[in-house]
DSSP file (Angstrom, degrees, kcal/mol; ACC not computed):
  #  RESIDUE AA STRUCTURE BP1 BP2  ACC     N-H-->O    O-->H-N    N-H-->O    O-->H-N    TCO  KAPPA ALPHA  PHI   PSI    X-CA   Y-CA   Z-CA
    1    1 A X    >>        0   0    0      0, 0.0     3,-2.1     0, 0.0     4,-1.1   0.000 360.0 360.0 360.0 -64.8  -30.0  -13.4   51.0
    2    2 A X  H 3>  +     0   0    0      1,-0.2     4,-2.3     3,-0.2     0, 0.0   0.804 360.0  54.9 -15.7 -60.5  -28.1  -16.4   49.9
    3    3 A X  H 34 S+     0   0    0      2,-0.2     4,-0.5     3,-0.1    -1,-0.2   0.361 102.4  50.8 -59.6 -15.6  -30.3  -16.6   46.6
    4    4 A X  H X> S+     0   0    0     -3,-2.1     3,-1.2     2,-0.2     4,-0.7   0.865 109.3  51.6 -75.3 -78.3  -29.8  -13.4   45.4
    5    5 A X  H 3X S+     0   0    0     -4,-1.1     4,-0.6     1,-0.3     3,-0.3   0.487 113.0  45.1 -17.2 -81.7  -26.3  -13.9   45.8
    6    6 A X  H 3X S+     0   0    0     -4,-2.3     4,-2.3     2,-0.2    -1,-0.3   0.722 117.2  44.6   6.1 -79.1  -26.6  -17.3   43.8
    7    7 A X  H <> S+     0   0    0     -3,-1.2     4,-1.9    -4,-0.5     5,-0.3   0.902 114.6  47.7 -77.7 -60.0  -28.8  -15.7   41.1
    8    8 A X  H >X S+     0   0    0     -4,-0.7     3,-4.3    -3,-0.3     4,-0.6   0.677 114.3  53.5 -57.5 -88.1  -26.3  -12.4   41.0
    9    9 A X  H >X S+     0   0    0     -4,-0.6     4,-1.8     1,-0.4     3,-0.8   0.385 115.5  35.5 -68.9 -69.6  -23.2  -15.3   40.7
   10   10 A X  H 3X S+     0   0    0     -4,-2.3     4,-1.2     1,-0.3    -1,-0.4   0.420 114.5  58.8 -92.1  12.5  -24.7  -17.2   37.7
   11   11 A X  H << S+     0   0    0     -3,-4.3    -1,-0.3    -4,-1.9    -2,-0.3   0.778 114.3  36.0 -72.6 -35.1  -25.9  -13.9   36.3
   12   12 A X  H <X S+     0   0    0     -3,-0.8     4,-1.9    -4,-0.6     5,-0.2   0.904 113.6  59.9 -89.0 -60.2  -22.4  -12.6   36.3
   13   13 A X  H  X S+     0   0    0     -4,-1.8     4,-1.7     1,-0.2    -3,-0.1   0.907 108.8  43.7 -18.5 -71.2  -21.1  -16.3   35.3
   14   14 A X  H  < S+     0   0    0     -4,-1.2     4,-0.4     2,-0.2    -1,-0.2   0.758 114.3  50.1 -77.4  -1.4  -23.4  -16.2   31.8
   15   15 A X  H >4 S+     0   0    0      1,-0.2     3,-0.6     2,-0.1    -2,-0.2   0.909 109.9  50.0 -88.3 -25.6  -22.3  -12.4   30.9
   16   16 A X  H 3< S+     0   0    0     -4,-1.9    -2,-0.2     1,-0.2    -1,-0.2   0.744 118.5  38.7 -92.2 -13.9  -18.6  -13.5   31.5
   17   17 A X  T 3< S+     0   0    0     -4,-1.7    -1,-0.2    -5,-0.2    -2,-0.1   0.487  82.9 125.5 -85.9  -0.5  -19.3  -16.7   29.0
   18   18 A X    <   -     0   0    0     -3,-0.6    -3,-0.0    -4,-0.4    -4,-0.0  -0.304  37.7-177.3 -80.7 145.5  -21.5  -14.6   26.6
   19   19 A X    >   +     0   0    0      3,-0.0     3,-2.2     0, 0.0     4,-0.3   0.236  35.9 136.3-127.7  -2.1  -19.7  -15.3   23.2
   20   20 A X  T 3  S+     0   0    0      1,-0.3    -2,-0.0     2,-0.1     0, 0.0  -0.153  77.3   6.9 -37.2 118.6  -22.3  -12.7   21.4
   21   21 A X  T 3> S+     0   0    0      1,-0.1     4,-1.6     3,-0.0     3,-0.5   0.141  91.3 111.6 105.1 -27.2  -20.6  -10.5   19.1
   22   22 A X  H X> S+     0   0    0     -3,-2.2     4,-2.7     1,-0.2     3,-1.2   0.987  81.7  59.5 -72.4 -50.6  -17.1  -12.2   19.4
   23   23 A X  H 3> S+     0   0    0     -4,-0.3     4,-2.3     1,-0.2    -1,-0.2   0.819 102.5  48.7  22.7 -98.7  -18.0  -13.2   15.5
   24   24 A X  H 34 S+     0   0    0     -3,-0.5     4,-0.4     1,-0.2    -2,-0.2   0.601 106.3  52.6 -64.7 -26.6  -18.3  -10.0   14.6
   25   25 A X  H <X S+     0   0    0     -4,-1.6     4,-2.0    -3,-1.2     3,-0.5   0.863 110.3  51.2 -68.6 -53.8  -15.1   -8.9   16.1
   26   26 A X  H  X S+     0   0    0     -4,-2.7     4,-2.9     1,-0.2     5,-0.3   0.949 109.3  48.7 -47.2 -44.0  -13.2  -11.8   14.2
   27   27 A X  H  X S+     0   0    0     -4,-2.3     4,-0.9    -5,-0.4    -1,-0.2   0.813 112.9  54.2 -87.8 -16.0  -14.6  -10.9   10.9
   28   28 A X  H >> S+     0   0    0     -3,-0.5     4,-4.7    -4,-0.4     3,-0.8   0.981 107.9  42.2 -50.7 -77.9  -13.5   -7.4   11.9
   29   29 A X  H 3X S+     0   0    0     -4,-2.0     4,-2.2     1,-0.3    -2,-0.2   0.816 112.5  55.2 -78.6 -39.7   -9.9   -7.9   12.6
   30   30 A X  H 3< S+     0   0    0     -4,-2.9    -1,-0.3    -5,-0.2     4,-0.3   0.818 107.6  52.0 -80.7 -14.6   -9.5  -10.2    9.5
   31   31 A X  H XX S+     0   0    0     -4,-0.9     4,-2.5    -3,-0.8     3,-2.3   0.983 105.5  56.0 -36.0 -79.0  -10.9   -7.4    7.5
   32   32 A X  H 3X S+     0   0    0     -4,-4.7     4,-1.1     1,-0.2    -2,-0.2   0.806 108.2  43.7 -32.7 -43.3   -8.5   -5.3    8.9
   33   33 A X  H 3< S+     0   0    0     -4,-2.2    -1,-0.2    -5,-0.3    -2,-0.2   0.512 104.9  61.6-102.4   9.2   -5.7   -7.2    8.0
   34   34 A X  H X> S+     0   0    0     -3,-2.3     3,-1.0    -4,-0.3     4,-0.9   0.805 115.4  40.8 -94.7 -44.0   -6.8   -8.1    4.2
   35   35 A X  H 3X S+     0   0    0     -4,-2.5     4,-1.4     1,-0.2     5,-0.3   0.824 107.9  55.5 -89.7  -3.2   -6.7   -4.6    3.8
   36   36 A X  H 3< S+     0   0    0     -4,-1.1    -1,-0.2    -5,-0.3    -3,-0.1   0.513 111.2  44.5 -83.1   6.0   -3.7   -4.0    5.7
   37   37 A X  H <> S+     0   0    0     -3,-1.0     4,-0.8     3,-0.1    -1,-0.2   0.553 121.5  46.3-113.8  -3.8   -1.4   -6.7    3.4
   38   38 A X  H  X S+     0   0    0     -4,-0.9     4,-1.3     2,-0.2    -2,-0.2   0.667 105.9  49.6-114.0  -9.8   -3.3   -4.9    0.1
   39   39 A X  H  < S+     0   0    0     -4,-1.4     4,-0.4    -5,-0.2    -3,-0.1   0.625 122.3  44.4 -93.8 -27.0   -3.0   -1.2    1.0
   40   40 A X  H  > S+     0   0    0     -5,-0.3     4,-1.5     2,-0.1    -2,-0.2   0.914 109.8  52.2 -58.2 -47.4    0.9   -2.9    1.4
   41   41 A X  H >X S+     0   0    0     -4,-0.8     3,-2.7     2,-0.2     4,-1.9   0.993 108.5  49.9-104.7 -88.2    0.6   -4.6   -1.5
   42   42 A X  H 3X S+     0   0    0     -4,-1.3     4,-0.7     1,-0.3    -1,-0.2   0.804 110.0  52.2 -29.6 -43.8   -0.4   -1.3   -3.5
   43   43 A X  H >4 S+     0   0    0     -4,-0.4     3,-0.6     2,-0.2    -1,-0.3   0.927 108.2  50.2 -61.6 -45.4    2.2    0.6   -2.3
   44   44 A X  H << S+     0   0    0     -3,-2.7     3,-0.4    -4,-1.5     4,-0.3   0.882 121.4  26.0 -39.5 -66.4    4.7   -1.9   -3.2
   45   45 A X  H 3X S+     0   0    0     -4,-1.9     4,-1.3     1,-0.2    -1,-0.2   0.007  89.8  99.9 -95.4  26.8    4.0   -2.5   -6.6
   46   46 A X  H <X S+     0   0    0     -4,-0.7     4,-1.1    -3,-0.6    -1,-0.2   0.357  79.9  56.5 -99.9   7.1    2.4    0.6   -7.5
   47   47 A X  H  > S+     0   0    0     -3,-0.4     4,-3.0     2,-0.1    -2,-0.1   0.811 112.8  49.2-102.2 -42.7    5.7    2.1   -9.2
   48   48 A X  H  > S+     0   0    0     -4,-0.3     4,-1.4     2,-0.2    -2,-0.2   0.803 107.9  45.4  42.1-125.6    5.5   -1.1  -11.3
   49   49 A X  H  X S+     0   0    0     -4,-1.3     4,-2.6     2,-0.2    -2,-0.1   0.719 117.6  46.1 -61.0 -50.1    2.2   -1.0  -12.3
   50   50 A X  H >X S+     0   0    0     -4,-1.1     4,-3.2     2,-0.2     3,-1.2   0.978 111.5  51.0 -53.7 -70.6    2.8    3.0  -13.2
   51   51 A X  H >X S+     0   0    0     -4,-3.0     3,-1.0     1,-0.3     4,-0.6   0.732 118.6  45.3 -52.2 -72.5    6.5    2.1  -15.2
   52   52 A X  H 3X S+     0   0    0     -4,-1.4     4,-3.6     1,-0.3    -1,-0.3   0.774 113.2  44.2 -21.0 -58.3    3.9   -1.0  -17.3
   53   53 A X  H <X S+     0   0    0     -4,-2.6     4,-2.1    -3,-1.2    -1,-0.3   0.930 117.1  47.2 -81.2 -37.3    1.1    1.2  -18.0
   54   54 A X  H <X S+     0   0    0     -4,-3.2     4,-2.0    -3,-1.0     5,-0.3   0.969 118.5  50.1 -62.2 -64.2    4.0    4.6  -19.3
   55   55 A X  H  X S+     0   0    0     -4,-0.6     4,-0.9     2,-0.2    -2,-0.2   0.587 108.6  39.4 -65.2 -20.0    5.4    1.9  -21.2
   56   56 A X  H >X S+     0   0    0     -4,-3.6     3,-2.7     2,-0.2     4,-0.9   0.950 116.5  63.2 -60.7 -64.1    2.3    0.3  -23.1
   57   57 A X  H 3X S+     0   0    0     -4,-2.1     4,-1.9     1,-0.3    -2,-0.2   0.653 108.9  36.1  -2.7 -61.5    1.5    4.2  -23.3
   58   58 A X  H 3X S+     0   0    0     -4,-2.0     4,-1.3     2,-0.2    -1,-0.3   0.797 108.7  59.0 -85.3 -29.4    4.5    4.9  -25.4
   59   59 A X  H <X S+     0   0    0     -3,-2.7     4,-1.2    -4,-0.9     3,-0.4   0.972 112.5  45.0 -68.8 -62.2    4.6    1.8  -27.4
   60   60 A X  H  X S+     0   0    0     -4,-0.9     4,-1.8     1,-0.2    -2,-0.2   0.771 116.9  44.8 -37.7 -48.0    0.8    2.8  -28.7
   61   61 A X  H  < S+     0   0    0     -4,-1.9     4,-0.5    -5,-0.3    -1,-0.2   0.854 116.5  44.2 -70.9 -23.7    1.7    6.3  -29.3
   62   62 A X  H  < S+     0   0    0     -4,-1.3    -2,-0.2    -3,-0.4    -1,-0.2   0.891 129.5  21.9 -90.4 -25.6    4.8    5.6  -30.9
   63   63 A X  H  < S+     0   0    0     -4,-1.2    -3,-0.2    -5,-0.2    -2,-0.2   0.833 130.2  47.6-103.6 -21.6    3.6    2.6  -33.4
   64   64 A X  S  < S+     0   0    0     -4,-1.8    -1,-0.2    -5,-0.1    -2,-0.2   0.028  74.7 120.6 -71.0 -24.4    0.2    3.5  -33.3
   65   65 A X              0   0    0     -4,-0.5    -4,-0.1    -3,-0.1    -3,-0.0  -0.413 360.0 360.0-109.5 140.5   -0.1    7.3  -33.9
   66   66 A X              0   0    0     -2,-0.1    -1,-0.1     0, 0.0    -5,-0.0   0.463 360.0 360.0 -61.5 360.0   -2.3    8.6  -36.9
């Protein structure tokens, strides 16, 4: 009786030490926050990025135009 008990103890002991997978959780969570500072990022500067890209636009059309 004792020995199961033991065996169950340090069975229970290596599942609660098991580090399997924690990895994959890390690489997870820092995912998660590169895209959460670049889907920020986008948002921020995407008005920007538009006013650059109308204003080459118009500089091309205007000096530029057949």
């Amino acid at each position: 009786m004792i020995d199961k008990l033991v065996v169950k103890l340090l069975t229970l002991k290596m599942w609660l030490s098991d580090e399997h997978g924690q990895d994959v959780t890390e690489y997870a969570l820092l995912t998660g926050g590169i895209a959460l500072i670049l889907v920020t990022a986008v948002g921020l500067f995407s008005g920007v990025v538009q006013t650059w890209f109308g204003d080459a636009a118009d500089y091309f059309t205007t000096n530029f135009a057949p």
